[in-house]
N, C-alpha and C positions, 0 to 999 in steps of 0.2 A: 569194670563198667558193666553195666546189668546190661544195656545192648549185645556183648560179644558171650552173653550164655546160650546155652542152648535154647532152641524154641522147642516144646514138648516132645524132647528127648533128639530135636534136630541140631548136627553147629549152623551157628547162623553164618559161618561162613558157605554153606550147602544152600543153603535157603538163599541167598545173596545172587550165588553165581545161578542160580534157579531162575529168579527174579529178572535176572539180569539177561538173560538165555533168552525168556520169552518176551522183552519190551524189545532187546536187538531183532529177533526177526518181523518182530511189528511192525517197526520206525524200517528197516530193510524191504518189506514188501510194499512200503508209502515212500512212491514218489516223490520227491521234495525235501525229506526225509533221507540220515545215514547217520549209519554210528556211531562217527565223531559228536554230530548235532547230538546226539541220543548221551552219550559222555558228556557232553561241554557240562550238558543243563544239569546232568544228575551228579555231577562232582561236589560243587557246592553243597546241594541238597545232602550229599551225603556225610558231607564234611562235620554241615552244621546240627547233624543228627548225631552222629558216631562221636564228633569231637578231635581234640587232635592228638588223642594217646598212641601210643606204637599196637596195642590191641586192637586200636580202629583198622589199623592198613587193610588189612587180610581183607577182611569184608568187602570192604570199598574197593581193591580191586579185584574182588571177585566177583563184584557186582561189575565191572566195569569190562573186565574180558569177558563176563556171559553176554552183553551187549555187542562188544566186538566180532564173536565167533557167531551169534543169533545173526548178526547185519548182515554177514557174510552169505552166509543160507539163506535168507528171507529175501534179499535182493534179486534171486531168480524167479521170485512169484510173481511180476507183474512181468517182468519182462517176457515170459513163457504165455503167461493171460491174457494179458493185454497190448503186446509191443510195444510197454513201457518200460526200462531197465528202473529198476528201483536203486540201485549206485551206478556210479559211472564203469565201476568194472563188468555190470551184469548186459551190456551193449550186446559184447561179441554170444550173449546167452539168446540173444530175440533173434538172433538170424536161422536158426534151426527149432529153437522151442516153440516160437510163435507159429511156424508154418506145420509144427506138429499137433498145438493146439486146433489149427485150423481146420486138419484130418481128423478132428475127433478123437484125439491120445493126449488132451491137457495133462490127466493124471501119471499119465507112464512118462512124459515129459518130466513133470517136476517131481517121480523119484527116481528118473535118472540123475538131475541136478542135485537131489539130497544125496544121493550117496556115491557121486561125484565130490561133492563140498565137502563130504564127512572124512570120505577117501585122504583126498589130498591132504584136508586140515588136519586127523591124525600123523601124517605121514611126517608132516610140517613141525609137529612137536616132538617128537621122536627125537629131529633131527636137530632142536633148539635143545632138548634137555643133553644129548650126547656133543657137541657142538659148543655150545657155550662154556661151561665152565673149562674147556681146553683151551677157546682162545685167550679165555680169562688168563689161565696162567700163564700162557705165551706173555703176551699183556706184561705182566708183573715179573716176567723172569728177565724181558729182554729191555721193556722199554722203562726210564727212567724221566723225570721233569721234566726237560728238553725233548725226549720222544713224544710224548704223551701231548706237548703241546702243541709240538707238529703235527699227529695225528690227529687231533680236532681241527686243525686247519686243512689240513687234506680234505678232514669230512664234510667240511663247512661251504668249502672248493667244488666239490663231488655233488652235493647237494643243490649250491647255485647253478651247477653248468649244466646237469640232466634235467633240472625242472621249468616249464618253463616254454614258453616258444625262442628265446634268445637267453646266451650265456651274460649278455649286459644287464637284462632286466633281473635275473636271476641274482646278481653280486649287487647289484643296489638292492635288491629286495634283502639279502643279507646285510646288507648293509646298514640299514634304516631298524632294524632285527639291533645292531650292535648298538648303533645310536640307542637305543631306546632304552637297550640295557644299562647303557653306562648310566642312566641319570640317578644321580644319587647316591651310586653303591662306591664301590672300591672301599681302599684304608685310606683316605685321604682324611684330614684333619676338618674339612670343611664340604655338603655336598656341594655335588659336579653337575654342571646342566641345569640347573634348575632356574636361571633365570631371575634369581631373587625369591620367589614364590617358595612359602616357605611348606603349600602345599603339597608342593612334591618332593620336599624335604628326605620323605623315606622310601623314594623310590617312587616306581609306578607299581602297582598291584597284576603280577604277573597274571592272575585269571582274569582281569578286565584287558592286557594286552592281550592273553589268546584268543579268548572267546570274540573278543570288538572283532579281531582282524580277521579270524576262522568261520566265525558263526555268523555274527552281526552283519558283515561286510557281503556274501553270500544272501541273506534273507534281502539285502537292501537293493541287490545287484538283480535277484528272481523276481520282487514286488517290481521293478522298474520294466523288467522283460512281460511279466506278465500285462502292464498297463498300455506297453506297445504294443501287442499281440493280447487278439482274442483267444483263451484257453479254449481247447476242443475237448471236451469230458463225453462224446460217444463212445466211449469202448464197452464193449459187451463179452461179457467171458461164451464160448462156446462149451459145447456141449462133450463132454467123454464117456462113449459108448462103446472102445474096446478095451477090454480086460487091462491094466495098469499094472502088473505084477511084472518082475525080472524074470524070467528062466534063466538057467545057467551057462545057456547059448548066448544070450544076450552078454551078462557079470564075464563072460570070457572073450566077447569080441569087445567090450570096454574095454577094460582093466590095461591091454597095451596103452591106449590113448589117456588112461586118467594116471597109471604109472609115470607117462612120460611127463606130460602139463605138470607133475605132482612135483616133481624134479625141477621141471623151468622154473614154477612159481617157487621154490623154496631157495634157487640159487638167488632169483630176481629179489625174493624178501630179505636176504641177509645182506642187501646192500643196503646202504642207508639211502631214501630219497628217490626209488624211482618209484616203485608202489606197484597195487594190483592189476590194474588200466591194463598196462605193458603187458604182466604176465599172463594176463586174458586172453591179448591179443598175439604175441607168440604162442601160447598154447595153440590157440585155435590155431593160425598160419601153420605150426609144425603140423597140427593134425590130418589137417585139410591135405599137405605133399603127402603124408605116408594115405591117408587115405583114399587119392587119386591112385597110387598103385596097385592099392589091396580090395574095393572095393568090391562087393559082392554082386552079383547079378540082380539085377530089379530095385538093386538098393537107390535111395535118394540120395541128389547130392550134396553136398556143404551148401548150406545157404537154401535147401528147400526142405527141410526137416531131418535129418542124418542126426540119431542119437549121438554119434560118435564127436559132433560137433557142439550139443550139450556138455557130453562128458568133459570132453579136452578144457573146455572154458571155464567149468564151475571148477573142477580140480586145478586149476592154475592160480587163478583168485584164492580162491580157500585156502592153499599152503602157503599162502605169504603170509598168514595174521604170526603162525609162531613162528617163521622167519625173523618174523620184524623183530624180535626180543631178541633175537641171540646180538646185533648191536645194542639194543639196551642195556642186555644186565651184564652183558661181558664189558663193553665201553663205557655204558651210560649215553651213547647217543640215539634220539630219538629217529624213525626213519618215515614214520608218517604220520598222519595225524590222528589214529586212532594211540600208538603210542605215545604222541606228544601228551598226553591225557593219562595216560599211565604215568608219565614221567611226574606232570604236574600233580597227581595224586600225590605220589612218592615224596615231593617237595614242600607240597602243603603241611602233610602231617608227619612228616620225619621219621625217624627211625631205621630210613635203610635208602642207604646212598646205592645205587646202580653203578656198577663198574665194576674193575676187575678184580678187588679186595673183598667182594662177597662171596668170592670161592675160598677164601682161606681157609682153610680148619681150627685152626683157635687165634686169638687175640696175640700170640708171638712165640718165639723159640719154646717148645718141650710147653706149649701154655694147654691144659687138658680140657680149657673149657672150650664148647661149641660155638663157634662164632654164629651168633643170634641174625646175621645180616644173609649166610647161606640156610639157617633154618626158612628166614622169609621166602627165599628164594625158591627152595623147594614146597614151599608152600604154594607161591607162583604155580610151580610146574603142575601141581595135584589139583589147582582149581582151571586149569587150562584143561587134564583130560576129563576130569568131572564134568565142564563143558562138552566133552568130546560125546564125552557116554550118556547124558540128556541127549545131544546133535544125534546118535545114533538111533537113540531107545522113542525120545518122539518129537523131536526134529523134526521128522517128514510128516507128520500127523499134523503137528501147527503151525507148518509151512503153506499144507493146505485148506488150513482152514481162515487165516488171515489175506486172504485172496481181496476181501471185499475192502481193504485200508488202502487196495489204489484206486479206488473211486474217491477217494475226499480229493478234493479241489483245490489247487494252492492256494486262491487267493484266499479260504478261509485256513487253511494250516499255517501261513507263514504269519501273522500275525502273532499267534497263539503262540507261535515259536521263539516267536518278540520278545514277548511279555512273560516268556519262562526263562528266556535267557538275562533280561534284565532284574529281575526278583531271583532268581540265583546266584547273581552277581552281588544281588543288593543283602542277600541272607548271610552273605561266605564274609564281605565285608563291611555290610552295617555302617554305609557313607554315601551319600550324596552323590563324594568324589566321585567314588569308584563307577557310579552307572554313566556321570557325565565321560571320565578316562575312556571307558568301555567305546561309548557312544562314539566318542571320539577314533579311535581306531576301527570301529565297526565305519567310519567309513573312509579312515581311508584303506581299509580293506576293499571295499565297495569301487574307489577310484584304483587302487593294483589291478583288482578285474578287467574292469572297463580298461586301462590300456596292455592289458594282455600279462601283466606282471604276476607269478602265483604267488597267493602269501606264504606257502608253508615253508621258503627258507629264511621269510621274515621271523617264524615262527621260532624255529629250532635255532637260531642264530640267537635271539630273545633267551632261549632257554639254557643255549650251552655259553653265553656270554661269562656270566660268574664264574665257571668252572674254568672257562678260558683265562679268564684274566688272573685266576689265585695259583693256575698255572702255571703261568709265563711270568708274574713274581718270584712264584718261589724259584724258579727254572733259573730267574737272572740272580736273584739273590745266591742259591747254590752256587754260582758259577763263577762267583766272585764279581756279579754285575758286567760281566761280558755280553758287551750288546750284541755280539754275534754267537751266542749260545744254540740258534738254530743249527748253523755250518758247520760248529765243531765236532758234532756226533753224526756218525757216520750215520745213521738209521734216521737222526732228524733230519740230515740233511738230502736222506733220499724222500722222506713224506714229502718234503718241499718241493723238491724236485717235480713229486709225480702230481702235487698241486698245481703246482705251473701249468703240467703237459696238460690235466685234465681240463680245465682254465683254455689251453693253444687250442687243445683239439678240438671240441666241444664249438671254441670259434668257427670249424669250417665248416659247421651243419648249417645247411638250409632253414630259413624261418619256419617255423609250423604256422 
């Protein structure tokens, strides 16, 4: 395909994650605005550009993790400017940047945050590339059809009961996830679910389920808050008139604090389902306890400009993006919703299934050839630190200069956000259906909000539904159709187990 040659003398897969580097910290420094949203719209688009050969993957997600790793960084730029967080994780960044901006150190603010971000998120891949393909074999040495099916129930379990203000709304939000998936698939002789309607004959169109309920449901949920509230658009960036550079007094009274956060956020991302939010905010919480003891004389405190409370926060955040992969491509389960998007790539154009068969070494016993599914994979891993060494080399350069994208006003950005997600939807699939299905779950994504429900274990529930269910076939079928194939195996029968507990315990948390 003349798309995957080189552009004068570049691979376009360079060019991609390039591309993709500097639209994430754009959509990141614009409030209303995040790199899921930045994914949904450009998956399509890229879909129906590249096509759906195994030569397209590479591109398309290297276009899609330079957006994920940009979002990450460019999300402390309003939050430090304007005491606007540009993602939800960049909150715990405006308690110390903003009050640093306000002393006239905007700029030394936000490259403590870039090389905070870079810090962690290097640290983060490291520990995905050494990481992953280990639990991969674990995986395939230990667990068999009946394990393997337990563990996505555990996951699935783990997912609804941390997300969420309650573990109830969490399991029906997975639940509705299942419902949605069953309609029409299995090996059944005739579809299931569908009502008669012989248009949903083949299913529902998995990018009009995510996006409707991800994307759609969110813009429809901001237009309604914004028409009940008047937007306040006075923010004014202040002024930076001392020197903005690091000394090496500084790089050494950080480096404890973005070491440690770099660790919370990397344990926090290889879980599936709780996300960056969290690891922001124990980053900072730990940093805040050690930096109540260590504190220097005359220094500020947490909450009134303290770099050290920059550091802790942006390096927590940032080491969960490669977190989140090592359950992807060891498991194949998604952990948030910037991977849900990665997964959905993966699905749309095929060619390399996520889990724990892409660490093989060849196609079977004494077999010499390369298994093409661990090539993709380290392919993966080389457009993750290509991101890293753009994020290093000028990251901080167009982190600051993208300052002025949180001045646009939502109520002219979400509109626009509208009408690219339903012409993306309309491009990928070329049907009527597909924008009305969309529409359709974009709202009742919209009513999950509004009572407090998250969609993203509707989400992931949606996406790991088929792999569950050709699971748990072949799982009964191997087992001589033994309906308790779960209990028999020691290892499934402890996933279960620890599904339940997560499921028990999860019930005694307080409402958020």
């Amino acid at each position: 395909m003349f798309l995957s040659e080189p552009v004068l003398g570049v691979p376009i897969v360079v060019i991609m994650v390039f591309g993709g580097f500097l639209l994430g910290i754009t959509v990141g420094a614009t409030p209303g605005l995040a790199g899921p949203m930045a994914m949904a719209i450009s998956l399509p688009i890229l879909i129906s550009v590249f096509g759906f050969s195994n030569d397209a993957l590479l591109p398309v997600l290297g276009f899609l993790i330079g957006i994920m790793k940009g979002a990450t960084v460019g999300g402390a730029v309003p939050a430090i400017l304007f005491n606007t967080p540009g993602t939800p994780d960049a909150y715990m960044t405006t308690l110390d940047g903003y009050p640093m901006a306000q002393k006239g150190e905007a700029k030394r603010a936000l490259r403590i945050a870039h090389f905070s971000s870079a810090s962690g998120d290097t640290f983060s891949d490291i520990v995905l590339v050494v990481c992953a393909p280990f639990l991969a074999i674990l995986v395939e040495r230990y667990l068999d059809l009946p394990e393997k099916t337990a563990l996505l129930i555990l996951s699935l379990a783990f997912i609804a009961s941390v997300i969420g203000g309650s573990v109830g709304k969490g399991v029906i939000s997975m639940g509705l996830g299942l419902l949605a998936a069953m309609i029409a698939t299995g090996e059944d002789f005739y579809p299931r679910l569908t009502m008669g309607q012989s248009s949903l004959a083949e299913g529902i169109p998995i990018a009009a389920a995510v996006l409707g309920v991800l994307i759609l449901g969110e813009v429809f949920k901001s237009l309604e808050d914004l028409h009940r509230t008047t937007q306040s658009n006075t923010m004014s960036q202040v002024a930076s008139g001392k020197s903005s550079a690091l000394s090496r007094n500084d790089l050494r009274r950080l480096l404890p604090y973005i070491g440690r956060s770099a660790l919370i956020g990397t344990c926090i991302g290889a879980l599936p389902g709780i996300g960056s939010t969290l690891a922001a905010t124990l980053g900072y919480t730990t940093a805040k306890r050690h930096y109540a003891n260590a504190k220097p004389d005359n220094a500020p405190d947490f909450g009134e400009g303290a770099p050290e409370g920059i550091a802790a926060t942006e390096a927590a955040n940032s080491s969960v993006s490669g977190a989140n992969l090592i359950p992807v491509l060891s498991l194949g389960i998604p952990g948030n919703a910037a991977a849900v998007f990665l997964i959905l790539a993966m699905d749309s154009i095929g060619g390399f299934n996520p889990g724990p068969s892409v660490f093989r070494l060849g196609g079977g016993i004494g077999d010499s050839v390369m298994n093409p599914e661990m090539v993709m994979v380290f392919g993966i891993f080389t457009a993750m630190f290509l991101a890293n060494a753009l994020n290093w080399t000028i990251g901080g350069i167009f982190m600051r200069l993208v300052g002025v994208m949180a001045r646009i006003p939502k109520n002219r950005l979400l509109p626009i956000i509208l009408l690219l997600t339903l012409t993306a939807i309309y491009v990928q699939e070329t049907s009527m259906l597909a924008i009305w299905i969309t529409i359709f779950f974009g709202l009742l994504g919209y009513v999950m909000r509004r009572v407090g429900m998250s969609p993203l274990p509707f989400v992931i529930a949606f996406i790991l539904a088929g792999n569950l269910e050709a699971t748990a076939r072949q799982a009964f079928a191997a087992t001589g159709a033994d309906p308790f194939f779960l209990l028999k195996s020691p290892i499934a029968f402890i996933f279960i187990v620890l599904a339940i507990f997560v499921v028990a315990y999860n019930l005694r948390r307080p409402l958020s």
